[in-house]
N, C-alpha and C positions, 0 to 999 in steps of 0.2 A: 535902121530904126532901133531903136531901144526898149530895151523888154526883161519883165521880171518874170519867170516860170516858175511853176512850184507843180508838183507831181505829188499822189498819194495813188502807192501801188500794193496790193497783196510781195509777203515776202519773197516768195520765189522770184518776185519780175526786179523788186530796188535794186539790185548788184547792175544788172544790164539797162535800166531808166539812168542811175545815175553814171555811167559810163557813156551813155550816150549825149546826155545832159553837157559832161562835160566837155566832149569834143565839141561844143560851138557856143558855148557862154560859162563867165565865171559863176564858179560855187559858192554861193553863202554862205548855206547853214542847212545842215542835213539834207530836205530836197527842194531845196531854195535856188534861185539860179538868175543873174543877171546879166546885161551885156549888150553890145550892140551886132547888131547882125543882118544881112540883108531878106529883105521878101522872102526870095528863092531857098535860101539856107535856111529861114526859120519852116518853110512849107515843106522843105527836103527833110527837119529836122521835126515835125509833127507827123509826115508818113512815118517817119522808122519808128518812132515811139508806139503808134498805132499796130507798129507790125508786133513789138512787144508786150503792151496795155492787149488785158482781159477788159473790153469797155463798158462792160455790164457793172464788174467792181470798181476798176481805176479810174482817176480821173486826171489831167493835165489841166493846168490852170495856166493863160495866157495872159499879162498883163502889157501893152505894147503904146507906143507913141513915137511919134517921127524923130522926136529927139530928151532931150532927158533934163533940158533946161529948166524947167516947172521943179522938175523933180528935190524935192533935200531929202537927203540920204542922214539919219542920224541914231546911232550905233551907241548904246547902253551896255554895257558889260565887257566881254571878252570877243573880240571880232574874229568869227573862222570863217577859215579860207581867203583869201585877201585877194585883193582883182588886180593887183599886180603879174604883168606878162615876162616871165622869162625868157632871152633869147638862147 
């Protein structure tokens, strides 16, 4: 499935949100986060967040679909983090 996440955490938690972020989807733009990923690994990757996330303050925002055809992607400015995979 295909999915755009986006995280807003109190400061002490962004270092380990966005390290976790990035072990299973590309980075955007600050706590921006795209990519495809299955069921299991998006649910394995919303428990660990939870174990991080104070849920009273933070929040996870999930944006998901079976695939990403619909989607146009269209980028104004300076494009960070690029979804290019290195081997």
């Amino acid at each position: 499935m295909y999915v755009i996440l986006m995280y807003d955490c109190g400061e002490k938690r962004v270092g380990k949100m966005l390290k976790l972020c990035r072990r299973y989807l590309n980075w955007i733009q600050n706590s921006v986060f795209e990519g495809e990923i299955s069921e299991v690994k998006l649910q394995e990757l919303k428990n660990r967040a939870k174990d991080i996330m104070d849920e009273v303050e933070d929040s996870l925002i999930i944006f998901s679909d079976r695939s990403n055809h619909w989607l146009n992607k269209e980028i104004v400015g300076r494009e960070r983090g690029g979804t290019d995979n290195f081997l």
